[in-house]
N, C-alpha and C positions, 0 to 999 in steps of 0.2 A: 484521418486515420490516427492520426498523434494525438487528437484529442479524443476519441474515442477510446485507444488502447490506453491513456494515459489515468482515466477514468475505472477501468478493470481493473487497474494495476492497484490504484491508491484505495478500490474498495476491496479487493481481496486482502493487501496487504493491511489495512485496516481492520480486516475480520480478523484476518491471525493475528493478529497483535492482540487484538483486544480479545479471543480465544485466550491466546496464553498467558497474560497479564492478568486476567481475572481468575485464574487460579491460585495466586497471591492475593489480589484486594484491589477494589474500585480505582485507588489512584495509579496502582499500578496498571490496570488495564486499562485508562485514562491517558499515561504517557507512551506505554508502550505501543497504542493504536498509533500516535500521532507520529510516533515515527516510524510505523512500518507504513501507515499510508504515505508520508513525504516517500519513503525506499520503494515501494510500491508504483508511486507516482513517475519517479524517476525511472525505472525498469519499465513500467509501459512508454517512457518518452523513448528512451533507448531502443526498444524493437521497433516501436513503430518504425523508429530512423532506419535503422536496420534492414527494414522487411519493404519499405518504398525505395530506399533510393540502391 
């Protein structure tokens, strides 16, 4: 489940990032994916925890 949720997390928040970031310019939508998918990533490890134990 942690790896699954942790998966949705990093690709959603990598879309939005990269949504919002590219209304500025390619590097911007370049850094900003990378770190909403790491925040992403990290909020699907968190529920997962969350929602098993």
């Amino acid at each position: 489940m942690r790896k699954l949720l942790g998966w949705v997390g990093a690709t959603v928040g990598g879309s939005l990032g990269w949504w919002g970031g590219a209304r500025v310019g390619v590097m911007t939508a370049v850094c900003a994916s990378a770190v909403a998918t790491g925040a992403g990533l990290y909020l699907g490890w968190w529920a997962a925890e969350r929602l098993v134990d």
